[in-house]
N, CA, C and O of each residue as an XYZ file, in Angstrom:
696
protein
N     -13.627    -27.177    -45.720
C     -13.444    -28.344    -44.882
C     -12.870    -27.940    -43.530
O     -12.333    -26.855    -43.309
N     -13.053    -29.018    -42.564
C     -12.899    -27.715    -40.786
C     -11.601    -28.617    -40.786
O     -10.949    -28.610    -39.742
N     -11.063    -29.542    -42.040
C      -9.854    -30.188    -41.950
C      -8.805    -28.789    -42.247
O      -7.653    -28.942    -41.842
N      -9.070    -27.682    -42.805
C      -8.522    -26.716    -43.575
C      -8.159    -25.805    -42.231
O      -7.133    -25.133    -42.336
N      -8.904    -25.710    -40.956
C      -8.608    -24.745    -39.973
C      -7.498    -24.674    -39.617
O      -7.136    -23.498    -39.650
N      -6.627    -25.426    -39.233
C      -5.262    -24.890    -39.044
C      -4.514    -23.904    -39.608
O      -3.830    -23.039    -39.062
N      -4.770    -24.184    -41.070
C      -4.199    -22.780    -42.050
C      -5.196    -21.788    -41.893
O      -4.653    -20.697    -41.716
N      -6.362    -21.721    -41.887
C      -7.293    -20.772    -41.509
C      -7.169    -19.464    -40.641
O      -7.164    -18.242    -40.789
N      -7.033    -20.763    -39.286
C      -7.057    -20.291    -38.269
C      -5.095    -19.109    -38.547
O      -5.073    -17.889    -38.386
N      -3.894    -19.894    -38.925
C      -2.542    -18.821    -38.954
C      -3.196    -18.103    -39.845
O      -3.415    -17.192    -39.047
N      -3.817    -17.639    -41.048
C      -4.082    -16.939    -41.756
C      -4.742    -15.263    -41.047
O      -4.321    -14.113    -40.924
N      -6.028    -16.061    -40.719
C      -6.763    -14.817    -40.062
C      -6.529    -14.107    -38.757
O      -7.235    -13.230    -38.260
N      -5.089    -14.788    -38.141
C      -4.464    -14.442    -37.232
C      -3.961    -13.093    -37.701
O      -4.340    -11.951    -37.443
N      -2.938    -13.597    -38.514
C      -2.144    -12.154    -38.921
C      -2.951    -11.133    -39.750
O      -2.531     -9.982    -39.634
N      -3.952    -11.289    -40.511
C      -4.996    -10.521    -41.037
C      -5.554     -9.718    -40.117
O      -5.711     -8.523    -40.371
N      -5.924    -10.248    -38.938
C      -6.870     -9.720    -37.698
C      -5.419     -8.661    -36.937
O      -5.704     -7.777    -36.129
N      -3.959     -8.923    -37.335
C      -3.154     -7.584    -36.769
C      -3.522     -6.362    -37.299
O      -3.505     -5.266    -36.739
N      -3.913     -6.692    -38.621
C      -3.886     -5.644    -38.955
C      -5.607     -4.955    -39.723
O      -5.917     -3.879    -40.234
N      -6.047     -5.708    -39.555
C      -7.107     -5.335    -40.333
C      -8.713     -5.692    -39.070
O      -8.759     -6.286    -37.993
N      -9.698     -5.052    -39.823
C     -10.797     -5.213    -38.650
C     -11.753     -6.183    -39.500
O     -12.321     -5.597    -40.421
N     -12.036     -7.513    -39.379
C     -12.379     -8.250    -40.131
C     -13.670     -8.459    -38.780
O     -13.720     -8.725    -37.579
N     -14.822     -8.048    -40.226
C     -16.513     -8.549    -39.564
C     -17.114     -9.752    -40.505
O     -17.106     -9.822    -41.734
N     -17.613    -10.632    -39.588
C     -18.397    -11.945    -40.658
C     -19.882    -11.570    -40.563
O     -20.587    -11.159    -39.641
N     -20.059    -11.806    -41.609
C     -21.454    -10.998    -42.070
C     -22.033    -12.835    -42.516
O     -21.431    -13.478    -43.375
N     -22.966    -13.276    -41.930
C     -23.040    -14.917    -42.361
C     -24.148    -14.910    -42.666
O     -24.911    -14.368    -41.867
N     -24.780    -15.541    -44.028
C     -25.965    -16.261    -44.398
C     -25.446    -17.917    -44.079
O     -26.084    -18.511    -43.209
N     -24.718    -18.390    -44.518
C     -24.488    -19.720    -43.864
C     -23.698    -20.043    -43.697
O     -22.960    -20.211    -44.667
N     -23.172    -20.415    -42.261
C     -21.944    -20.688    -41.947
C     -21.942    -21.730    -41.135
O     -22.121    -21.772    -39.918
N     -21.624    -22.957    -42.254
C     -21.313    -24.768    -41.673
C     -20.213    -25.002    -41.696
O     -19.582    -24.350    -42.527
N     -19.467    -25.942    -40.900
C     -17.975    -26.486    -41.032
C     -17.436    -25.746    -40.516
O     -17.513    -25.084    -39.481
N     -16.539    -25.938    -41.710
C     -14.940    -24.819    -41.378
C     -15.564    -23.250    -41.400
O     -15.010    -22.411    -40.690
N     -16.488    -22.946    -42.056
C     -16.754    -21.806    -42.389
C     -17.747    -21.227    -41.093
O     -18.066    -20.042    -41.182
N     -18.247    -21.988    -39.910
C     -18.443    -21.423    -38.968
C     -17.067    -21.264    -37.947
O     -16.992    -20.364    -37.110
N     -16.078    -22.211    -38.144
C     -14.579    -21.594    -37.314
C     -13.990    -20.038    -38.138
O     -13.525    -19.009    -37.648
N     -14.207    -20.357    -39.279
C     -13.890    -18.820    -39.751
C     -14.021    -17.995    -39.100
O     -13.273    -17.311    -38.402
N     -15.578    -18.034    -39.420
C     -16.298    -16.350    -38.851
C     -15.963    -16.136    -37.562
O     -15.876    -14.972    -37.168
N     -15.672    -17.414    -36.524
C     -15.265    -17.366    -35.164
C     -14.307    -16.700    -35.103
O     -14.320    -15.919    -34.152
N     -12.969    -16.646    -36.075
C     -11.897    -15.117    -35.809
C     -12.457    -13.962    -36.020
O     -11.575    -13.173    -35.679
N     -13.412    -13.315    -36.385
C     -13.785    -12.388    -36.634
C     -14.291    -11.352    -34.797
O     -15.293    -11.746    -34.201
N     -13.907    -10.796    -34.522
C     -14.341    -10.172    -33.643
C     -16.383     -9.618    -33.546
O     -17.302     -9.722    -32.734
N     -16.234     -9.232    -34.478
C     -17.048     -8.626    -34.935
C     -18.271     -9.819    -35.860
O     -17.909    -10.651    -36.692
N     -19.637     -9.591    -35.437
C     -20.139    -11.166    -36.308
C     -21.405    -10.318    -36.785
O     -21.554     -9.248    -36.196
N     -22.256    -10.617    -37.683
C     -23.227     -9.953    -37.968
C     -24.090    -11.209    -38.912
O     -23.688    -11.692    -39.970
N     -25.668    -11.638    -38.016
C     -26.144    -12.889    -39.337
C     -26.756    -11.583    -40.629
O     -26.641    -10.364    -40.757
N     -27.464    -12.777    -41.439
C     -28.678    -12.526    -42.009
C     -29.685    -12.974    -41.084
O     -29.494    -13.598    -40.040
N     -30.723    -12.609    -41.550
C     -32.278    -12.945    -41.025
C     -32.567    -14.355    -41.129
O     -33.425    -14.897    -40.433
N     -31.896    -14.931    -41.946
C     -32.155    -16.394    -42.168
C     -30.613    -16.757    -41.907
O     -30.627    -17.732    -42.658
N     -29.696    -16.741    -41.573
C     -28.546    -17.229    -41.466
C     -28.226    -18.314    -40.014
O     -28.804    -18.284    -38.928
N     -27.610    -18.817    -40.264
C     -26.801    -19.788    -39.543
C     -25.354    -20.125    -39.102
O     -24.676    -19.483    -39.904
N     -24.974    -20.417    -38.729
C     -23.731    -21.320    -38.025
C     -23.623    -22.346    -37.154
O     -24.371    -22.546    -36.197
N     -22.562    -23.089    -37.531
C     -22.096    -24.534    -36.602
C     -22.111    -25.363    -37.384
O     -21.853    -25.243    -38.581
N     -22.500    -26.583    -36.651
C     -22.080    -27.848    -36.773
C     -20.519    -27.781    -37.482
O     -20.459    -27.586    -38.696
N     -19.847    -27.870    -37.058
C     -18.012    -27.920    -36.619
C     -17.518    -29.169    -36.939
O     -16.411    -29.108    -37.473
N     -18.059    -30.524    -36.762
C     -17.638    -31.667    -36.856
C     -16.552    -32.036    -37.971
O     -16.593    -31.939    -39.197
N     -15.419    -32.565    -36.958
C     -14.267    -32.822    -37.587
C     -14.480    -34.069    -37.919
O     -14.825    -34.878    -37.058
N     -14.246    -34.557    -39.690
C     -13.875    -35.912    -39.596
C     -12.975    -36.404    -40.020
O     -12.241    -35.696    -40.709
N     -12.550    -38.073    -39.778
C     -11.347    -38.258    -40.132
C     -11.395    -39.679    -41.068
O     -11.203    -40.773    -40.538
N     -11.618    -39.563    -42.229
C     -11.841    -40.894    -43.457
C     -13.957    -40.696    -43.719
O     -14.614    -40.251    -44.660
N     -14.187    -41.036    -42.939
C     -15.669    -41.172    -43.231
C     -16.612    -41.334    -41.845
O     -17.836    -41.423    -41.752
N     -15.571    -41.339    -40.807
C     -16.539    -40.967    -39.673
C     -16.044    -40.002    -38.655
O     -14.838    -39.766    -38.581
N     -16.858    -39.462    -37.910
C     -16.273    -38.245    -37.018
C     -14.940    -38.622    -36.052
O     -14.459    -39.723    -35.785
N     -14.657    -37.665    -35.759
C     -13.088    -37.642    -34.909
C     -13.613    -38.723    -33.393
O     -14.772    -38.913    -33.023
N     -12.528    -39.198    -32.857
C     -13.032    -39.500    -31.117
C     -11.474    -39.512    -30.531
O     -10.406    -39.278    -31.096
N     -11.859    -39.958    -28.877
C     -10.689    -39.535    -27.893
C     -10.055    -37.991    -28.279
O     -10.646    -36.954    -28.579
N      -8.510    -38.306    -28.133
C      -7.667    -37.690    -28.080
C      -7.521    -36.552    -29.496
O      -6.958    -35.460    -29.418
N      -7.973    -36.941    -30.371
C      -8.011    -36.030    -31.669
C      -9.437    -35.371    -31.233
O      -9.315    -34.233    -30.779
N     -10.409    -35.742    -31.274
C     -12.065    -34.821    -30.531
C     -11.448    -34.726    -29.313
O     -12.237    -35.096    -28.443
N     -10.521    -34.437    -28.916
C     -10.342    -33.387    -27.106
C      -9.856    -32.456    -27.569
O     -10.279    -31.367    -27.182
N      -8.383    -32.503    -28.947
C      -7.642    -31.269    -28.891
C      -8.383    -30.523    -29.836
O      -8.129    -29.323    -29.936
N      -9.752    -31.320    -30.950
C     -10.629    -30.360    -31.712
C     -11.315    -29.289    -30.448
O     -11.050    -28.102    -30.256
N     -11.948    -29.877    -29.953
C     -12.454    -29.254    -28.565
C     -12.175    -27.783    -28.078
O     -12.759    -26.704    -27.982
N     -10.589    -28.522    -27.753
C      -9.652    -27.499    -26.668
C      -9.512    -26.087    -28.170
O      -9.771    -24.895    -28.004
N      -9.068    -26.695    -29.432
C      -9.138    -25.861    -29.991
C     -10.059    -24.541    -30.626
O      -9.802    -23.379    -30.943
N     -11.330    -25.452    -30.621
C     -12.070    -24.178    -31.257
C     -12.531    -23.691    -30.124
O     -12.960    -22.564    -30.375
N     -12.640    -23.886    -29.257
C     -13.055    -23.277    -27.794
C     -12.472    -22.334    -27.765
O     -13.176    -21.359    -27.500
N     -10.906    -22.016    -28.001
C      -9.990    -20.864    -28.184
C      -9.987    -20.105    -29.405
O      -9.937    -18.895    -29.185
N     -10.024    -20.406    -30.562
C     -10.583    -19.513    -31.336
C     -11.798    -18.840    -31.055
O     -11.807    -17.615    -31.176
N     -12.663    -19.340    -30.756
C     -14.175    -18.313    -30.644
C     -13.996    -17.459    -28.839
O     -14.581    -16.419    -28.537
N     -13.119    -18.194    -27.962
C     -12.742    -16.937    -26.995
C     -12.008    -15.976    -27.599
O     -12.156    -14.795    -27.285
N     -11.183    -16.348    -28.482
C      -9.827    -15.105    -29.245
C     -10.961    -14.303    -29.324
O     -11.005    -13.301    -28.609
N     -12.213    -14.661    -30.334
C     -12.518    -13.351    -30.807
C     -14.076    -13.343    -30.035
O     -15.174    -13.255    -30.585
N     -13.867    -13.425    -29.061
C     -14.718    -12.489    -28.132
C     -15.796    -13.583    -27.483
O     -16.535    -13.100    -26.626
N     -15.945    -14.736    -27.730
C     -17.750    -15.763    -27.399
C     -17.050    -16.875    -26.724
O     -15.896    -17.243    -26.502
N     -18.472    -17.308    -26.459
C     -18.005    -18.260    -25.675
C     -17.292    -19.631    -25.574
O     -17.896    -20.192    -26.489
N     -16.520    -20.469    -25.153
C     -15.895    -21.473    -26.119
C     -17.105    -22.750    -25.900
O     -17.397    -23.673    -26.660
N     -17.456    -22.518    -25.040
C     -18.777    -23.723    -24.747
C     -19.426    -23.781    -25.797
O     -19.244    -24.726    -26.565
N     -20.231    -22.897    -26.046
C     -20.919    -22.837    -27.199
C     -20.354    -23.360    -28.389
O     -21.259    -23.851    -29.063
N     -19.319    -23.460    -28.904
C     -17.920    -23.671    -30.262
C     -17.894    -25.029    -29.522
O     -18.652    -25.799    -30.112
N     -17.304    -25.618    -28.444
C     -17.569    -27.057    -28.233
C     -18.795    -27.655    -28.520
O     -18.897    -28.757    -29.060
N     -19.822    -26.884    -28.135
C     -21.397    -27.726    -29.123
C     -21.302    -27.547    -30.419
O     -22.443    -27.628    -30.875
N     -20.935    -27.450    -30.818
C     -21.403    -27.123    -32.668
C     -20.470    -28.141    -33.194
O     -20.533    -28.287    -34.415
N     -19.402    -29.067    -32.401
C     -18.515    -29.860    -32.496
C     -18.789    -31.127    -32.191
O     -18.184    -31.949    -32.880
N     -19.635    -31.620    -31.232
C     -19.750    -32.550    -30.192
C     -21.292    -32.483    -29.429
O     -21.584    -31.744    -28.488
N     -22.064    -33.334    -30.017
C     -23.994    -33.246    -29.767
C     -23.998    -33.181    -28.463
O     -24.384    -32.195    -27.836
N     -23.377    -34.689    -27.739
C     -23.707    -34.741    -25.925
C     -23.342    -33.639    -25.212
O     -23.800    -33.407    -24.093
N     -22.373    -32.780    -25.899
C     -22.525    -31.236    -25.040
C     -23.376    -30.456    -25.014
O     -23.846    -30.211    -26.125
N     -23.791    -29.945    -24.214
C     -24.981    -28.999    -24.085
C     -24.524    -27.712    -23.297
O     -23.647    -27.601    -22.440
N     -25.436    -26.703    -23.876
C     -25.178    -25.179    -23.620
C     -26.706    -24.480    -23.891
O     -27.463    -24.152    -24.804
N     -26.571    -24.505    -22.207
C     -28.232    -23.128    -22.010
C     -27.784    -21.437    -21.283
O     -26.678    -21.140    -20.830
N     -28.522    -20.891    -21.328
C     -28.000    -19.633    -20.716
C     -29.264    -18.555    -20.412
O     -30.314    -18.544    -21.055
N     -28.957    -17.706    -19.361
C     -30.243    -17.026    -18.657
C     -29.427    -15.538    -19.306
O     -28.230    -15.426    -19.572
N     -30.833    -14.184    -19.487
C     -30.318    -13.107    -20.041
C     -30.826    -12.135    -18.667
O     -31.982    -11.869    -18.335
N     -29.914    -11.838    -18.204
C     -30.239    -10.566    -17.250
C     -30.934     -9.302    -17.714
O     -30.460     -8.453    -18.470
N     -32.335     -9.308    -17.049
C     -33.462     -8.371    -18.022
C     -33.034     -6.766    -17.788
O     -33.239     -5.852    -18.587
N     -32.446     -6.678    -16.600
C     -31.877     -5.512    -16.422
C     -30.506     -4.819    -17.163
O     -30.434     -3.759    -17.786
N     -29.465     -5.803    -16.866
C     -28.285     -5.426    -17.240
C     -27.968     -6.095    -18.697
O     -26.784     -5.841    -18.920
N     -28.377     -6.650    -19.505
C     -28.547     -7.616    -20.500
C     -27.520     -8.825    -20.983
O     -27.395     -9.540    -21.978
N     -26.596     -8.571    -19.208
C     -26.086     -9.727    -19.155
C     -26.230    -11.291    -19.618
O     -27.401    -11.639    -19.463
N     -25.633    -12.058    -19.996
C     -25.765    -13.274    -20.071
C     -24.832    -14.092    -19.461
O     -23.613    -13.929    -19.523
N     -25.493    -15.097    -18.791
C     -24.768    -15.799    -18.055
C     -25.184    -17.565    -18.902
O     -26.327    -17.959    -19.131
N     -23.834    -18.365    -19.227
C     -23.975    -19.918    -19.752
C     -23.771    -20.496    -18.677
O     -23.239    -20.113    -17.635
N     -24.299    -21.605    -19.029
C     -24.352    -23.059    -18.058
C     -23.997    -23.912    -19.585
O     -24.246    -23.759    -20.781
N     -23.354    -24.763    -18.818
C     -22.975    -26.006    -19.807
C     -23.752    -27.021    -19.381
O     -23.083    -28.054    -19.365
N     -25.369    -27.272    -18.867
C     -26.101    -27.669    -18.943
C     -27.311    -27.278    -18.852
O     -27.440    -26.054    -18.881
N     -28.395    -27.979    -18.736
C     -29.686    -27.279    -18.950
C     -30.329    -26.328    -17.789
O     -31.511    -26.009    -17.655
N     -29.466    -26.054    -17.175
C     -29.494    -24.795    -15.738
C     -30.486    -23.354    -16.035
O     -31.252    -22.676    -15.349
N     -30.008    -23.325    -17.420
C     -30.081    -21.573    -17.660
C     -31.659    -21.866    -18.298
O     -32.115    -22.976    -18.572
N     -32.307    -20.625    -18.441
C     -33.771    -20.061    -19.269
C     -34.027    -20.979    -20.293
O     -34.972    -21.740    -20.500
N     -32.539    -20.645    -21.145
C     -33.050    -20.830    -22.760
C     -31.688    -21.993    -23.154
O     -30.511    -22.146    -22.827
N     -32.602    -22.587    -23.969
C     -31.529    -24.034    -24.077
C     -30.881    -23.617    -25.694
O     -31.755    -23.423    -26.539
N     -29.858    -23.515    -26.023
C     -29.501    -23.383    -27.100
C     -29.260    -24.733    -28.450
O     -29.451    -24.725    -29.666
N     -28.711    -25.887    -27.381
C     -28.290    -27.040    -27.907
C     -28.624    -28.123    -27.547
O     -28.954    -27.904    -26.382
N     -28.806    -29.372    -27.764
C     -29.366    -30.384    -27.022
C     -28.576    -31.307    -27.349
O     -27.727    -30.961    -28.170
N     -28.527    -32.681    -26.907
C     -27.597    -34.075    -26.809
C     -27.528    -34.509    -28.310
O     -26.470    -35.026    -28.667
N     -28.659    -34.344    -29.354
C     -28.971    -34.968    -30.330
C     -28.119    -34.339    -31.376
O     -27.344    -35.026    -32.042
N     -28.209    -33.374    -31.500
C     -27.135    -32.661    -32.576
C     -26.375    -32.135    -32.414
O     -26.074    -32.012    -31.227
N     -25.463    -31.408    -33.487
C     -24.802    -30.693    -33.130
C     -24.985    -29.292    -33.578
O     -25.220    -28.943    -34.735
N     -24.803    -28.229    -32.140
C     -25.200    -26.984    -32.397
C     -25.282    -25.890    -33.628
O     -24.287    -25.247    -33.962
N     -26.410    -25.759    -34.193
C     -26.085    -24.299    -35.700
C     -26.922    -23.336    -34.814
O     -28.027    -23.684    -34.398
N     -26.495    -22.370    -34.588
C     -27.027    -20.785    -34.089
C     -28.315    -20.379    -35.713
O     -28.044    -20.177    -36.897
N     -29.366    -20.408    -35.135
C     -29.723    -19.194    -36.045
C     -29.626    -17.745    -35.510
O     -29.652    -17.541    -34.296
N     -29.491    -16.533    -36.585
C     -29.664    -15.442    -36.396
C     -30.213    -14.800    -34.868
O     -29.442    -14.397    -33.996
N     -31.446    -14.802    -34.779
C     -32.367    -14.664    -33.210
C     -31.351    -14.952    -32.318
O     -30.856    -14.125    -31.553
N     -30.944    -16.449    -32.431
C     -29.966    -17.420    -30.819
C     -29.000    -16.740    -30.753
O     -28.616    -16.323    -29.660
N     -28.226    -16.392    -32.132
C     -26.611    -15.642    -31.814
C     -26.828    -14.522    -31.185
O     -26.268    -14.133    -30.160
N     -27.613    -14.015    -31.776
C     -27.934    -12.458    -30.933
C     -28.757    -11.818    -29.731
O     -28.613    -10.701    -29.234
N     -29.918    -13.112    -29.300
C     -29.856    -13.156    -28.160
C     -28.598    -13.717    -26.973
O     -28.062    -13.301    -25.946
N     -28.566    -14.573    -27.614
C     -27.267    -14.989    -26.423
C     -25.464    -13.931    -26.783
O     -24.406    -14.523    -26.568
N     -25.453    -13.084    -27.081
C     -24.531    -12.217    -27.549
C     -23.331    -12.822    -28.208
O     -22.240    -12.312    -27.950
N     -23.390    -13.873    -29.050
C     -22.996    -14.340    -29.846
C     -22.856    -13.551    -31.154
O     -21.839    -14.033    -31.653
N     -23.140    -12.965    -31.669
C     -23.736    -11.815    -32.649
C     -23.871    -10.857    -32.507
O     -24.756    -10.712    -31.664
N     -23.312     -9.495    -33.016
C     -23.831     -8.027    -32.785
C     -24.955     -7.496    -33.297
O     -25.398     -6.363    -33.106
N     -25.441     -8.447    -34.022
C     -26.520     -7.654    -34.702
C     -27.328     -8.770    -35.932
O     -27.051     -9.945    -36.170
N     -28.251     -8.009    -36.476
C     -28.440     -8.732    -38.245
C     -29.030     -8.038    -39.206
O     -30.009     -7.326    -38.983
N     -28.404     -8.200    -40.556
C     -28.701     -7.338    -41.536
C     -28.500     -8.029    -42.713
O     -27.721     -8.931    -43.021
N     -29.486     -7.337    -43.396
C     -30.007     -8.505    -44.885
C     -28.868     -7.822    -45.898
O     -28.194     -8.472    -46.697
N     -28.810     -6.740    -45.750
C     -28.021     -6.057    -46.978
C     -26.774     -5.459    -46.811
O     -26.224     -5.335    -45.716
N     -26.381     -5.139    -47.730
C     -24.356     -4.134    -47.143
C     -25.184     -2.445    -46.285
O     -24.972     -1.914    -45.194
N     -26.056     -2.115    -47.354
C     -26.387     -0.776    -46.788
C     -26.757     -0.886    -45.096
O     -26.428     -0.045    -44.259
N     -27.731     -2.481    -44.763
C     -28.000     -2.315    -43.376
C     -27.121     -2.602    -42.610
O     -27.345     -2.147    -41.488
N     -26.191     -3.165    -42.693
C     -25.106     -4.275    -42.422
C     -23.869     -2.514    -41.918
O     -23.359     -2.307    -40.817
N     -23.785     -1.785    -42.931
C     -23.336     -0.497    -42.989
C     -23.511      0.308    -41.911
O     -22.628      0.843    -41.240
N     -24.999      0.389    -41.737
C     -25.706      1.403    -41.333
C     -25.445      0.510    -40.156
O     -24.872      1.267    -39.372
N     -25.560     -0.977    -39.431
C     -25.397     -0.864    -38.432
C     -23.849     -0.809    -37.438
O     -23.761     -0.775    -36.211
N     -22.906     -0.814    -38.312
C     -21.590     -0.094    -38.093
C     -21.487      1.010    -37.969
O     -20.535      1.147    -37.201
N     -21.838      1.903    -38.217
C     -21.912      3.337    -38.659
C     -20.874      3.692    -39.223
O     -20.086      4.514    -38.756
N     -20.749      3.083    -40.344
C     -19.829      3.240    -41.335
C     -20.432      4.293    -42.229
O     -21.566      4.139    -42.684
N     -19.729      5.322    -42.482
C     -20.140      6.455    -43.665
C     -19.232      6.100    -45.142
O     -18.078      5.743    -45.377
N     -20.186      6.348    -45.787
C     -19.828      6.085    -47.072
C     -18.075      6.943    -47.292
O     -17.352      7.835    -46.848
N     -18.162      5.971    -48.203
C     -16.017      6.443    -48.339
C     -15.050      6.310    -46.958
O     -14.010      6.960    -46.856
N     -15.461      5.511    -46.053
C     -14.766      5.188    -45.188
C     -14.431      4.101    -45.119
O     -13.787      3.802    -44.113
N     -14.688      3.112    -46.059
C     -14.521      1.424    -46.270
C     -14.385      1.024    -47.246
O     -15.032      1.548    -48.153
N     -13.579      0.022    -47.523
C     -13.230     -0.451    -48.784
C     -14.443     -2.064    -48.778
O     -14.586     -2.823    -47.819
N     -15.214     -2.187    -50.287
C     -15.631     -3.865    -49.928
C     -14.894     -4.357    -51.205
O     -14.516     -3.764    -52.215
N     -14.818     -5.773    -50.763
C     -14.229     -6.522    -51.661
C     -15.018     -7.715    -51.608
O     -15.286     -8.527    -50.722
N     -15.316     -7.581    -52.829
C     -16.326     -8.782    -53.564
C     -15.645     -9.953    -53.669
O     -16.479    -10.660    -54.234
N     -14.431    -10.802    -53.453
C     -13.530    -11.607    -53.930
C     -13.914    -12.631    -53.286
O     -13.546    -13.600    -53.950
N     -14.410    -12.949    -52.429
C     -15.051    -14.001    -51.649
C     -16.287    -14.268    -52.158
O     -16.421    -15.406    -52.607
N     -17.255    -13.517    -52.214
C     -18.412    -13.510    -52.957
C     -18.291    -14.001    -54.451
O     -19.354    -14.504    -54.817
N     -17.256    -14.005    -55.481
C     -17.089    -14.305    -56.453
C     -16.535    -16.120    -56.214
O     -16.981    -17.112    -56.789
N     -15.482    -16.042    -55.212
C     -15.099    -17.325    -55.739
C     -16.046    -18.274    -55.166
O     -15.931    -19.491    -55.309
N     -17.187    -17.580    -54.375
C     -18.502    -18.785    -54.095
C     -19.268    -19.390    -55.282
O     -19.512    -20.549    -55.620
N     -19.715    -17.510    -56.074
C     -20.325    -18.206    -57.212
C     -19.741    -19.237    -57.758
O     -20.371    -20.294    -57.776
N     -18.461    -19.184    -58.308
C     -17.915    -20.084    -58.777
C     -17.318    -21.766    -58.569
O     -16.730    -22.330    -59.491
């Protein structure tokens, strides 16, 4: 629940002192796209996703003053760990919009918080989910990998240099 981010968000604070935490996402809705937003480091699947953020409060979405400081907030989590906060305000809030042009040379990217740029990411009607392709064209994403070995391999992580822990993966099944 993205009602849960507050503890989330102190949690993976002090985790992220000390540890190098990468989100590796097949689907990441809600709270669970502010998650992966502490993560410095982001990596989809081929089919994966993120967003739609929408805070609610009883049975319909947030407004005013509670949707400004949702806003102000995840905007700053996803700058903490490295993206853009515009983008984290769409996945929150439909009438925001976020396009952006990719510099073919330098592979810069430059956002507009309206329909200015090349490639439109988000539109008025919904609210923003990145697939795989969007995060990583717009450098939202480092990369994508279906498996731990590719996911590995594109870290260049050598075997016996990493610990994984399945414990997240378990308490999904469940």
């Amino acid at each position: 629940l993205v009602t849960e981010a507050d503890e989330i968000d102190k949690v993976l604070n002090r985790v992220r002192e000390k540890h190098r935490l990468v989100a590796w996402i097949e689907e990441a809705i809600s709270a669970a796209a502010v998650t992966a937003m502490h993560c410095r480091e982001m990596y989809f699947m081929n089919l994966g996703s993120l967003g739609s953020a929408t805070m609610f409060s009883g049975d319909k979405s947030i407004e005013g003053a509670q949707l400004e400081a949702w806003l102000r907030r995840i905007s700053e989590i996803a700058e903490a760990g490295g993206r853009n906060g515009h983008i984290a305000k769409c996945m929150v809030y439909s009438p925001l919009v976020v396009s952006y042009t990719r510099d073919p040379k330098t592979g810069k990217v430059t956002f507009f918080e309206d329909g200015s740029g090349e490639k439109m990411l988000s539109d008025e009607k919904d609210n923003l989910t990145l697939t795989a392709d969007q995060a990583f064209d717009c450098g939202f994403s480092q990369g994508t990998a279906n498996t731990q070995e590719a996911l590995f391999d594109k870290k260049q992580l050598k075997p016996g240099t990493f610990v994984v822990n399945d414990e997240g993966r378990k308490i999904g099944e469940t």
